[in-house]
N, C-alpha and C positions, 0 to 999 in steps of 0.2 A: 776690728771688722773693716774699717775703714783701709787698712794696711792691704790685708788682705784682697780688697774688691780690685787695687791698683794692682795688686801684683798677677792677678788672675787677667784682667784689663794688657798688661804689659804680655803674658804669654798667649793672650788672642792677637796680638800684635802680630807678635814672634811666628805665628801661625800662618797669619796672611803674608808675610816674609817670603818664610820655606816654600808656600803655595806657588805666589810667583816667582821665587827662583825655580821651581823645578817645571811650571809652564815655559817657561825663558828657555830651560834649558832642553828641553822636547823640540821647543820650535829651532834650536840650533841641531841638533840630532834630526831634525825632519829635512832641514836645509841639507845638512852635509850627505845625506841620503840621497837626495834626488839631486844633488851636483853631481856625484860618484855616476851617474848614470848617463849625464850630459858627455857624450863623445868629443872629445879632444885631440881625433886624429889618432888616437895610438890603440891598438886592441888591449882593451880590457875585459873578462870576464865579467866585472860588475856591468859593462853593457846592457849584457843581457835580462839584469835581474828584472823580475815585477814581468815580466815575458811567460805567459799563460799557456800551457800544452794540452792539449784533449787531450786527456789517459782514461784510457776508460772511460768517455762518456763525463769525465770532470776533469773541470781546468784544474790544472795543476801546477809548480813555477816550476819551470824549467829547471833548477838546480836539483830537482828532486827526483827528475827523470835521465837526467844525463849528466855524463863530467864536461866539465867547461876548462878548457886551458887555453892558453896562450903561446903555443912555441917561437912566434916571434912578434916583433914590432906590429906588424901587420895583416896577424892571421888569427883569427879566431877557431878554434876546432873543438865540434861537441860531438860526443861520442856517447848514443844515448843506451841505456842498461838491456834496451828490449830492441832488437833490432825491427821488429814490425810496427813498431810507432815513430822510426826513422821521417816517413812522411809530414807524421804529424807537426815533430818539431820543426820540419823544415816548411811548412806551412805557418806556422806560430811563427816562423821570423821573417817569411816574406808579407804578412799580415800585419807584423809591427809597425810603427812610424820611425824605425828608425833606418830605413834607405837602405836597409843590407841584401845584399845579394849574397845568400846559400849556394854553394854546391855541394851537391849528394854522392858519394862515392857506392853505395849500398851499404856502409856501414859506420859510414862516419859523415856529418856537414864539416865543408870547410869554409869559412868566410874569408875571405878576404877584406878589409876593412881599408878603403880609399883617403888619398891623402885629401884632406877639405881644399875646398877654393875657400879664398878670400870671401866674398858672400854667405858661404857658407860661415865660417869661423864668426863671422859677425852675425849672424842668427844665432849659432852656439851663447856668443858672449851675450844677448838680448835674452837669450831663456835661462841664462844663468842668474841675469838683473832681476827677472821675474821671480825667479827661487825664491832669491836673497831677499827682494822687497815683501813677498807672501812672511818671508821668517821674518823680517822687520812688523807685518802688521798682528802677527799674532802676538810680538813681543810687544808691543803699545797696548793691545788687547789684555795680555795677563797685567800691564800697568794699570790701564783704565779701572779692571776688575779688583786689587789690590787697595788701589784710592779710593773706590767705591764702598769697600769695605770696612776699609780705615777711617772713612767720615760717618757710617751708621756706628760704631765705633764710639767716637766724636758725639754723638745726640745720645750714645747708652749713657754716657759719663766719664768718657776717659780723659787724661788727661791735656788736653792741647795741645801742650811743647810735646808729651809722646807722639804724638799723632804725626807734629809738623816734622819731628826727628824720624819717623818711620815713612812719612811722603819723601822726604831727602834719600831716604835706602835706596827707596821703592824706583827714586830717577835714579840715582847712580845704577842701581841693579840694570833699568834700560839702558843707559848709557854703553855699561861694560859689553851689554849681550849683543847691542846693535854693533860697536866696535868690532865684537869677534865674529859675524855677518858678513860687513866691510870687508875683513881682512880675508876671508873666506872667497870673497866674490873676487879679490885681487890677486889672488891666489890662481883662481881657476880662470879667468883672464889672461892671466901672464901663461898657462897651462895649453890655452887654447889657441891664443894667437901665437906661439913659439913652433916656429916651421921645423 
């Protein structure tokens, strides 16, 4: 019986483990999402994503109203499926915060996407810090939630050393995930300030 209660004790362990690795790994997935979005100077279609369209009386994301490409460095072209909601998209992108100026041809926007000033680039790299630090506090948070778990745990009956040997995961597990954060934020830094 006694065999038993440890081993059941050691796979509620195992549980709160997997929990917060895959909290950990959400908040890198939520990080690398909203990097992708932060403008770096160069046209990207992900720019535009999370960008809301009236269709019909309901927002809608723009990817699902129009093709979004890229034909150069510096030109965004969306080509929307309905040419009488042309407007709206091009409403939906002078309404966004992201400083783009559309032109409407009657059947295509074209953007043109400006090279950043220096002030600029440094607001880029400050909302990327901001990302990065939001993914860093969710990742202490699925920590905190983890240890918290692991010590009611601890007062069911389990064993100590499991305990103290699953809080050691529990930081290295933060450790790894704030590193790959880090490296992420240095990444689109070197992304953003490169002229």
């Amino acid at each position: 019986m006694e065999h038993l209660l440890v081993k059941l004790k050691m796979e509620e362990i195992e549980i709160y483990l997997d929990a917060a690795k895959e909290l950990m790994d959400k908040a890198i997935s939520h990080a690398k999402s909203e990097l992708t979005k932060v403008r770096a100077g160069k046209a990207m279609p992900s720019m535009l994503d999370g960008l809301l369209v009236e269709y019909y009386g309901t927002p809608t994301p723009i990817n699902q109203v129009a093709s979004i490409t890229t034909p150069d460095a510096r030109t965004i072209f969306v080509k929307p499926w309905e040419r009488s909601i042309i407007s709206d998209v091009e409403k939906a992108i002078i309404n966004s915060d992201l400083g783009l100026n559309p032109q409407n041809d009657g059947e295509n926007i074209i953007i043109n996407v400006p090279t950043l000033t220096e002030e600029r680039r440094i607001q880029l790299v400050k909302q990327s810090k901001t990302i990065t630090e939001e993914g860093k506090v969710s990742i202490r948070n699925a920590r905190k939630e983890a240890n918290d778990d692991l010590k009611k745990l601890l007062k069911d009956g389990a064993a100590e050393d499991n305990i103290r040997a699953a809080e050691d995961k529990v930081q290295s597990l933060t450790d790894v995930y704030t590193k790959k954060l880090d490296d992420l934020l240095e990444h689109k830094e070197k992304e953003i300030m490169t002229v």
